[in-house]
C-alpha positions as CSV (number, residue, x, y, z in Angstrom):
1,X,10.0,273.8,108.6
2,X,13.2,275.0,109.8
3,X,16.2,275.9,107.4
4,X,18.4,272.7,107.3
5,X,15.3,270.4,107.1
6,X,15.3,272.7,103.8
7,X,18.5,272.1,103.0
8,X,18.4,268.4,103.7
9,X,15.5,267.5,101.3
10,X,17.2,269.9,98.8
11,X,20.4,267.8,98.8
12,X,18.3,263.9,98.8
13,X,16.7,265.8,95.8
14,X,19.7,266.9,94.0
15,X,21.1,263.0,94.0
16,X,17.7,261.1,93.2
17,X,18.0,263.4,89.9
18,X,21.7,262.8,89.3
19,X,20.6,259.0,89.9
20,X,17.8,259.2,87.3
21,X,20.1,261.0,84.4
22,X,22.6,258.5,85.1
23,X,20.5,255.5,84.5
24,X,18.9,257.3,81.4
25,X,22.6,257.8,80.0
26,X,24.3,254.2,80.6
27,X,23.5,253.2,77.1
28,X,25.1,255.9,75.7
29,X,28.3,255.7,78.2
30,X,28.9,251.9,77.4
31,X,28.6,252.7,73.1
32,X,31.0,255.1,74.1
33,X,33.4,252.4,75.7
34,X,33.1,249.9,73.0
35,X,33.7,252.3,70.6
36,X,37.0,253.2,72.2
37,X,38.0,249.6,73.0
38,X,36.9,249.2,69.4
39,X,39.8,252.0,68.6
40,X,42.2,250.8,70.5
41,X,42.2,247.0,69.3
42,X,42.4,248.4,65.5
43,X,45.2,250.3,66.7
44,X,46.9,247.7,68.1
45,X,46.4,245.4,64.9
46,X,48.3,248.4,62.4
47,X,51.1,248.6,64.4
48,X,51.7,244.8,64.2
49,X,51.1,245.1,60.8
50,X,54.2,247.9,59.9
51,X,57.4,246.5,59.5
52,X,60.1,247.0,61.8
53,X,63.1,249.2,60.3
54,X,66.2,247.6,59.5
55,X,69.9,247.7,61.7
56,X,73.1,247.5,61.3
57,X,76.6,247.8,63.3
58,X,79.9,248.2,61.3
59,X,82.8,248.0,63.6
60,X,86.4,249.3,62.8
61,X,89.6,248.5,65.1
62,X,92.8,249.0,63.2
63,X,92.5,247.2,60.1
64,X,90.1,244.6,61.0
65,X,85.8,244.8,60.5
66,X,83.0,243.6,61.9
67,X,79.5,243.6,60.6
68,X,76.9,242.9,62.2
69,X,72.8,243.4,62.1
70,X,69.2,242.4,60.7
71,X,68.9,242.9,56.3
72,X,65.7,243.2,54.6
73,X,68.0,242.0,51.2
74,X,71.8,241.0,50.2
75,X,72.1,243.9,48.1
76,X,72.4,246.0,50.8
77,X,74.8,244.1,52.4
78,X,77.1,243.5,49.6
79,X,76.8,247.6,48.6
80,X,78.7,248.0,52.7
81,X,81.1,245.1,51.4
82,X,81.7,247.0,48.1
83,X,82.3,250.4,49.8
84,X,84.5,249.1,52.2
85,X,86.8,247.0,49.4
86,X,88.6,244.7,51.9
87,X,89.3,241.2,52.6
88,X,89.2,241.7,56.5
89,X,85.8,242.2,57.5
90,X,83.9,239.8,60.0
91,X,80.5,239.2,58.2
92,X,77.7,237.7,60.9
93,X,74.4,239.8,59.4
94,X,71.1,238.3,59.0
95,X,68.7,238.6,56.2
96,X,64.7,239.2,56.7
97,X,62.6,240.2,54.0
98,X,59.7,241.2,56.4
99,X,62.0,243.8,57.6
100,X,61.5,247.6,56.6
101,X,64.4,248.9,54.0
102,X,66.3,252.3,54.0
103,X,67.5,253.3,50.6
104,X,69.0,256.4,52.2
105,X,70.5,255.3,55.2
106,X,72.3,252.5,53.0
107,X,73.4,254.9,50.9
108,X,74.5,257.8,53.6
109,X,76.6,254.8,55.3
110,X,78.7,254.0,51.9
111,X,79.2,258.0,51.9
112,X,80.8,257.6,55.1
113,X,82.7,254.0,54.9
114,X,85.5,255.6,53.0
115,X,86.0,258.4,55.4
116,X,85.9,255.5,58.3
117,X,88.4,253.5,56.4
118,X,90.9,256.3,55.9
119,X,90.7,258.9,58.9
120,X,89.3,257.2,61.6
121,X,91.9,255.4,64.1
122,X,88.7,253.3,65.5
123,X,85.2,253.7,64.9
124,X,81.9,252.6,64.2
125,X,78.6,253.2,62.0
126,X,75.1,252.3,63.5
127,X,71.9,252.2,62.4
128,X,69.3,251.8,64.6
129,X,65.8,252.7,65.6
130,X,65.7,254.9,62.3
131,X,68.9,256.5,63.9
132,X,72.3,256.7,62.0
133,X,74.9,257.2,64.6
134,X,79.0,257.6,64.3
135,X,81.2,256.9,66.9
136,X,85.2,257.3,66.9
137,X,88.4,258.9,67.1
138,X,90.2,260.8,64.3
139,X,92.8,262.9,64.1
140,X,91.8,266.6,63.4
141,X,88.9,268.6,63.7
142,X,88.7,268.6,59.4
143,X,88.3,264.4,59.5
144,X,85.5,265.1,62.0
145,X,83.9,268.4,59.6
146,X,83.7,266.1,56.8
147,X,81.5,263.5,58.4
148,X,79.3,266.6,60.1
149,X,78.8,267.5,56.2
150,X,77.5,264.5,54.6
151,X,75.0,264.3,57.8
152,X,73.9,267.4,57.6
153,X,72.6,267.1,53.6
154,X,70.2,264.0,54.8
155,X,67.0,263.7,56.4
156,X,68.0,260.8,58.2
157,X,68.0,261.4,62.4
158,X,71.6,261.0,62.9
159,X,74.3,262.1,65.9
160,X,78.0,262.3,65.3
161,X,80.2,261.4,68.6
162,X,83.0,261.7,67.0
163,X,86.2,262.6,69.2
164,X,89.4,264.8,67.9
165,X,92.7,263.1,69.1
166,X,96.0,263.6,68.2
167,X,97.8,260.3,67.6
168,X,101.3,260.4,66.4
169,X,102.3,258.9,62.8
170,X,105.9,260.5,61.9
171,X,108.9,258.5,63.5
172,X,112.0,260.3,64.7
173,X,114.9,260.4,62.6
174,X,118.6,261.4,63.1
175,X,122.0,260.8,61.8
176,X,125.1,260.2,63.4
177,X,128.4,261.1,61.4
178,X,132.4,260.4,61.8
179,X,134.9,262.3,60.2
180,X,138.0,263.4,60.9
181,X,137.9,262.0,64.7
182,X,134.6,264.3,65.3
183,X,130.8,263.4,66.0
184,X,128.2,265.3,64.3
185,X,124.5,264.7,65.2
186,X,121.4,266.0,63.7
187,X,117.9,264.9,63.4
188,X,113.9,264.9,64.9
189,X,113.8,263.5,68.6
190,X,110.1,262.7,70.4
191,X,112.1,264.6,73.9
192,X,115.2,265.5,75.1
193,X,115.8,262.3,76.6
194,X,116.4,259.8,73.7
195,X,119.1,262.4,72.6
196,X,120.9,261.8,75.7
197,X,120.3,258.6,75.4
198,X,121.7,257.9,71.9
199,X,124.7,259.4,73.1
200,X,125.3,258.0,76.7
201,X,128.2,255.6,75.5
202,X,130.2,257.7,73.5
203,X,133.1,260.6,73.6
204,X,130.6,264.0,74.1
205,X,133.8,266.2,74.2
206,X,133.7,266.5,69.9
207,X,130.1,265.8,69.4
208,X,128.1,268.5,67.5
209,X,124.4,268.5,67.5
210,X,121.9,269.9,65.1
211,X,118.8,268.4,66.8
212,X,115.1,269.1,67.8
213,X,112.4,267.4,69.5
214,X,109.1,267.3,68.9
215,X,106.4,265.7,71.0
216,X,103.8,264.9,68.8
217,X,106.4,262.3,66.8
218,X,106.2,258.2,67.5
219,X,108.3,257.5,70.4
220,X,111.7,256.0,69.4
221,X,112.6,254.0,72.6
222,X,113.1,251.1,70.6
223,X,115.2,252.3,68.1
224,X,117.4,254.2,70.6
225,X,118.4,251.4,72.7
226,X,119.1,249.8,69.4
227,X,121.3,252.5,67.9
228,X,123.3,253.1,71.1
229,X,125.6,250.1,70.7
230,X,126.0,251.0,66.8
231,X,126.7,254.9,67.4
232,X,129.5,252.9,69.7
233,X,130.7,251.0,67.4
234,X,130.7,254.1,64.6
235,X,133.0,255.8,67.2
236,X,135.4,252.8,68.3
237,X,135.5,250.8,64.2
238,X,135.3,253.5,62.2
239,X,137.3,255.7,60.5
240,X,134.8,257.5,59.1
241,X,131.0,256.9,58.2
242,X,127.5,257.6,59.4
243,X,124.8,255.5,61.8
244,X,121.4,257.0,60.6
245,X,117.4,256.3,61.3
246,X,115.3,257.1,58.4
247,X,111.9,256.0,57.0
248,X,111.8,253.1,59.3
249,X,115.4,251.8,58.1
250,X,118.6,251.4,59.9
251,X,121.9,253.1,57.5
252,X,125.6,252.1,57.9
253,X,128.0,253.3,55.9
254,X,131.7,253.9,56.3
255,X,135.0,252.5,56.2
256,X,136.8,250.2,59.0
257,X,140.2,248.6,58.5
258,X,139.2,244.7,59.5
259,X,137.0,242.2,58.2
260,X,136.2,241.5,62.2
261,X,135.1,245.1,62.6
262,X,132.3,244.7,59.2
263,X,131.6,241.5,60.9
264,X,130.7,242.9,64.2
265,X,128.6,245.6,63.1
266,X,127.0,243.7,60.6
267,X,126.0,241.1,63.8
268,X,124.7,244.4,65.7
269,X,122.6,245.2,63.1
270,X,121.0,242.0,62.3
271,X,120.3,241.2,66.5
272,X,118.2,245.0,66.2
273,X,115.5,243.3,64.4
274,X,114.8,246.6,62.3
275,X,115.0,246.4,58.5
276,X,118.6,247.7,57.9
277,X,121.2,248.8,55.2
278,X,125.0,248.1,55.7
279,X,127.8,249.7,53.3
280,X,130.6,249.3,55.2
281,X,133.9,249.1,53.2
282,X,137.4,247.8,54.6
283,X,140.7,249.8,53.9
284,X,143.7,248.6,54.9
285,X,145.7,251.7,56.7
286,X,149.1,253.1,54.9
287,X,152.0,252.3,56.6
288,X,154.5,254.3,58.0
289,X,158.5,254.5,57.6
290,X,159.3,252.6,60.4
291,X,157.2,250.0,59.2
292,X,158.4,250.3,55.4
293,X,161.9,249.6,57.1
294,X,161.0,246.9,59.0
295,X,159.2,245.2,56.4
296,X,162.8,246.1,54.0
297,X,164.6,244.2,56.3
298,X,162.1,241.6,56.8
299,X,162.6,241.2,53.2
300,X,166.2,241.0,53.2
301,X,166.1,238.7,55.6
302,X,163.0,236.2,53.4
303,X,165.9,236.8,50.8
304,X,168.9,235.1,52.6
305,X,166.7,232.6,54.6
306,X,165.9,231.5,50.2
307,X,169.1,231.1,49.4
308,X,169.8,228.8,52.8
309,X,167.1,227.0,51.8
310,X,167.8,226.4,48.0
311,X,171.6,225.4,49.2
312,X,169.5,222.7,51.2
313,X,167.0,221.8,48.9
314,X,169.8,221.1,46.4
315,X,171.6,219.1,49.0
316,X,168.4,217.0,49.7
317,X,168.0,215.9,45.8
318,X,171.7,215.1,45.5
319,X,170.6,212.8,48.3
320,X,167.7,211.6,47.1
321,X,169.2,210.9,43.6
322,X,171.5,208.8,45.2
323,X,168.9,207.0,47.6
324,X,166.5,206.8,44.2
325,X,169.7,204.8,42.6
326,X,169.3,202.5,45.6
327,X,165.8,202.4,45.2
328,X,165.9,201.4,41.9
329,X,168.0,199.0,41.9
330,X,166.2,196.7,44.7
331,X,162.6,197.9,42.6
332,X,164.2,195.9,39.4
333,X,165.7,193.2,41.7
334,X,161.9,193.2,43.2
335,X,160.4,193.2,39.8
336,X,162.1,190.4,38.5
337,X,160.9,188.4,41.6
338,X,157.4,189.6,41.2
339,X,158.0,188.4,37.6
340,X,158.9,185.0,38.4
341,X,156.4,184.6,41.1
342,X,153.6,186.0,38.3
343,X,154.8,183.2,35.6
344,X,154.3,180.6,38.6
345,X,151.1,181.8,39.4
346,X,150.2,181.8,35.9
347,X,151.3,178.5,35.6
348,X,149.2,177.8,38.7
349,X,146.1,179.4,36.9
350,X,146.9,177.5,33.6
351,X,147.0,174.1,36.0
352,X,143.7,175.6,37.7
353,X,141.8,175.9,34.3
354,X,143.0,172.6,32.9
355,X,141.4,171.1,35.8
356,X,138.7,172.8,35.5
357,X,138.1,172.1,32.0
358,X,138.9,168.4,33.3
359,X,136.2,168.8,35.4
360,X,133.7,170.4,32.9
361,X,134.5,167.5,30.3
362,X,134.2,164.4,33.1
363,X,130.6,166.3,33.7
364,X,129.8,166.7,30.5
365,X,130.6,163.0,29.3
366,X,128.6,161.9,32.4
367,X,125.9,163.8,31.5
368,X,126.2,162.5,28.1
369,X,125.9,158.6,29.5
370,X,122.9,159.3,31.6
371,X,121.2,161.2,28.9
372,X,121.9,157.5,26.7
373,X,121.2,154.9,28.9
374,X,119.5,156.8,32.2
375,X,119.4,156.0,36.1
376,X,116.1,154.2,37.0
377,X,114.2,153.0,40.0
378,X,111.8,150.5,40.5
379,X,108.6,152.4,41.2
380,X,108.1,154.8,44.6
381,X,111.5,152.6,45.7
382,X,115.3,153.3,45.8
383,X,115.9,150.5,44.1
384,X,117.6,150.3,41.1
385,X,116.8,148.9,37.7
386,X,119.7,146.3,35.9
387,X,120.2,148.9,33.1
388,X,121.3,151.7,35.6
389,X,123.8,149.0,37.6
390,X,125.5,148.9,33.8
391,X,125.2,152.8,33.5
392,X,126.5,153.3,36.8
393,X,129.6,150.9,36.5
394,X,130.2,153.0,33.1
395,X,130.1,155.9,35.5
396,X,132.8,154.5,38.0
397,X,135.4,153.7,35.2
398,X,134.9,157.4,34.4
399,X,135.9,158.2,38.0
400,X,138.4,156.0,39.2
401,X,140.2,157.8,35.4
402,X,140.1,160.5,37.4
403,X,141.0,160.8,41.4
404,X,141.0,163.5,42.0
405,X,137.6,165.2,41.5
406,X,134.6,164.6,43.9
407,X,130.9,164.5,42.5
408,X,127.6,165.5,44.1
409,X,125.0,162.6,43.1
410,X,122.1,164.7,42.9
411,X,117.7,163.0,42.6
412,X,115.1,165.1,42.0
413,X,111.4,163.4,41.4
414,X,108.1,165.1,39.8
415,X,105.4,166.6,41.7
416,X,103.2,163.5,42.2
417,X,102.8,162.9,45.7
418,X,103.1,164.4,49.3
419,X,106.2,166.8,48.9
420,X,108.2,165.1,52.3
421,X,107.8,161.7,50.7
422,X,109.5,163.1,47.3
423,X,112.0,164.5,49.0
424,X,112.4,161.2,51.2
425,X,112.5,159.3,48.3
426,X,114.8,161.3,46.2
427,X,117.5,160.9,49.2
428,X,117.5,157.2,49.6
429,X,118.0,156.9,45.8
430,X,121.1,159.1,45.6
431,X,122.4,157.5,48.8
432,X,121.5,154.4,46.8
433,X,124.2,155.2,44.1
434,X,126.5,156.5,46.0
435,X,126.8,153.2,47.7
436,X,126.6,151.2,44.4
437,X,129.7,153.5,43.6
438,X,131.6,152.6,46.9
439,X,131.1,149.0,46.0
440,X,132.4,149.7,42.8
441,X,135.6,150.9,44.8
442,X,134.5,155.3,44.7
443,X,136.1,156.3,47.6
444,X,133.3,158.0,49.5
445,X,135.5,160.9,50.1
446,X,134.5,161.8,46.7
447,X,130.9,161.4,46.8
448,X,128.2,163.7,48.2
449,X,124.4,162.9,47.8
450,X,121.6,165.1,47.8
451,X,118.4,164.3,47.7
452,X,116.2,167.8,46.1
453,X,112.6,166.3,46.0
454,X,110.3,168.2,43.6
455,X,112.0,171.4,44.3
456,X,113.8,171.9,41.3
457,X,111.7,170.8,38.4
458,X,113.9,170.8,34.4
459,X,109.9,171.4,33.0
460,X,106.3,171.8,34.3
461,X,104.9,168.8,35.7
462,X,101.7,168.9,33.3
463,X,102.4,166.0,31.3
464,X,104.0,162.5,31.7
465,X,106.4,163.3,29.4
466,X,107.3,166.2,31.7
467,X,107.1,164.4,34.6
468,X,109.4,161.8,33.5
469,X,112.1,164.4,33.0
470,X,111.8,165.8,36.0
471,X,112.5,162.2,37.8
472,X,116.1,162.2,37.3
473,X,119.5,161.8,39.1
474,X,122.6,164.7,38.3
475,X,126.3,164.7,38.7
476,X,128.3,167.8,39.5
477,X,131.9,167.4,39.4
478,X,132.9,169.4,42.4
479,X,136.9,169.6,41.3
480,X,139.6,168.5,44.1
């Protein structure tokens, strides 16, 4: 047998063993497998037991706070609302108990809300993934320190990307001054510029300046367009005073010699729309000689113009008295006229009332006669009984006494009946005795009739009694 017969029997023999432990083995190999799958599913089943952690994301932007994120209770969430003591916060958290508390990181983040609310510009606190993180900007490396101390006494993972930058707070300030014909300016610019500015529209040739600039104050664009009309004005108005910028406020004080010059600065500062203060008082300048001597003569002058006009006014009333003589005379001629025309129409009145009393008697003792003897009709007709032909002749007489009043014959019926027919009715039986009175000899001049219907009831029509008053016919002496 040659060598790599050898070598080829060797090799089948080598892999029938392998083969043989194999297939001795597989029980073992597959216990081994379960008992890993095993592992692996109980595994699987703690970690879906644990809770997941809690987070949270409070947000800071100027003065305004949002927070958001998952609670495992509402005392946690009122503990951030307490620490941060304000009434602008955006709340949109969500509470679930299943959730996995942090004592610690809940009480790291109330440690460091008062240091958000106070040195950070903008900012935020998150918790998440067991991770406290701070992000932000402040404005000096000892803001950011004392946030790197209170994480570095916890336990809690935690990274601080905090940024350092300088954001200006102080405003400029300056004061302009007028005395004596000279400018004086001093104060704290942001650059060089706004000092030119502020004084672009006024008289450099006696302007002192005590002034610096400093770049790190708040820009004051604004207020130097503002001021550069009223450092104007200061120069132009005023005979002395000051235009200053201080603590946010606009100053004005001095002394101008019109009330049009308080006026117009007074406009100026109110179209600036900063707060402002304005104590500017108005002096009247001294005058000279010349204009004592002009005013002396002036006065000389009111003096003699007087007595010209007292020598007129005296004049005038010497006048007048005579023209008031005049006056008076016709007035008394006039009164008695008036008089005499007042005792006419007095008389007139006296004639008026007699009639009129006439008139109110002649009613009256009509009245009287119908209320004795009455003015019936024959039932639902116009015609009338023989009793109210006697009353009614006793009515002419009364009249044809008397020419010269005219009556209204007035019938009014009860409420039986359709309402049209009443008032039918009640017309034919007036019109009735007015025609009984014309054939009496009435002129008809004199005589109006009216029938009223039901429409003006003496009583309620609930009883016969009633209803029988309420069928009636009225005169009304109408007078001439």
């Amino acid at each position: 047998m040659n060598k790599s017969k050898l070598i080829a029997i060797l090799l089948f023999l080598l892999l029938l063993l392998i083969i043989l432990c194999t297939w001795n083995h597989s029980d073992d190999i597959a216990k081994q497998r379960n008992s890993r799958l095993k592992s692996n599913n109980l595994s699987t089943t703690i970690n879906e037991v644990q809770k997941t952690s809690i987070d949270y994301y409070l947000k800071k932007n100027k003065d305004n706070y949002e927070l958001t994120g998952n609670f495992s209770n509402k005392a946690n969430i009122e503990k951030i609302h307490l620490a941060l003591n304000t009434n602008t916060l955006t709340d949109t958290t969500n509470l679930n108990k299943t959730l996995e508390g942090n004592p610690e990181a809940i009480a790291l983040t109330e440690k460091i809300i008062p240091l958000l609310t106070s040195h950070y510009v903008e900012g935020s606190i998150q918790y998440r993934n067991n991770k406290l993180t701070i992000n932000g900007i402040v404005n000096s490396d000892k803001d950011r320190d004392d946030v790197n101390t209170l994480l570095a006494n916890t336990t809690i993972a935690n990274e601080n990307n905090t940024k350092v930058i300088f954001i200006p707070t102080e405003p400029i300030h300056f004061k302009m001054t007028k005395e004596n014909n000279s400018l004086s300016l001093e104060g704290l610019f942001q650059a060089q510029t706004e000092i030119e500015s502020l004084t672009s529209r006024i008289n450099r040739d006696n302007l002192q300046s005590k002034v610096h600039t400093d770049e790190k104050l708040i820009s004051g664009k604004n207020i130097i367009h503002v001021s550069k009309t009223l450092v104007e004005t200061l120069q132009e108005d005023y005979s002395s005073g000051f235009v200053a910028y201080t603590e946010n406020r606009l100053r004005v004080e001095g002394t101008v010699e019109s009330e049009e010059a308080k006026a117009k600065m007074e406009k100026l500062l109110q179209a600036s729309g900063f707060t402002y203060t304005n104590n500017t008082n108005i002096t009247l300048p001294q005058p000279s000689e010349e204009e004592l001597a002009k005013a002396q003569l002036l006065k000389e002058q009111e003096a003699q113009a007087l007595k010209l006009e007292e020598e007129r006014v005296a004049a005038e009333k010497l006048a007048q008295a005579q023209e008031e003589a005049n006056a008076l005379k016709l007035a008394q001629e006039k009164a008695t006229a008036e008089k005499l025309a007042q005792e006419q129409a007095a008389a007139k009145k006296i004639e008026e009332a007699n009639a009129a009393k006439e008139a109110l008697d002649i009613e009256a003792q009509i009245k009287h006669l119908i209320d004795l003897e009455n003015i019936n009709f024959a039932v639902n007709k116009a015609q009338l009984t023989e009793k109210s032909l006697t009353t009614i002749g006793h009515i002419a007489n009364i009249l044809q006494d008397h020419t010269s009043i005219s009556v209204e014959i007035g019938g009014h019926t009860d409420s039986d009946g359709d309402a049209n027919y009443n008032q039918t009715l009640s017309q034919k039986r007036v019109d009735t005795v007015k025609q009984k009175l014309i054939d009496l000899g009435i002129n008809a001049n004199r005589l109006m009739a009216v029938g009223y219907g039901e429409s003006n009831p003496l009583v309620s029509n609930d009883t016969k009694e009633n209803k029988r008053l309420n069928r009636r016919v009225e005169f009304k002496v109408k007078g001439e």
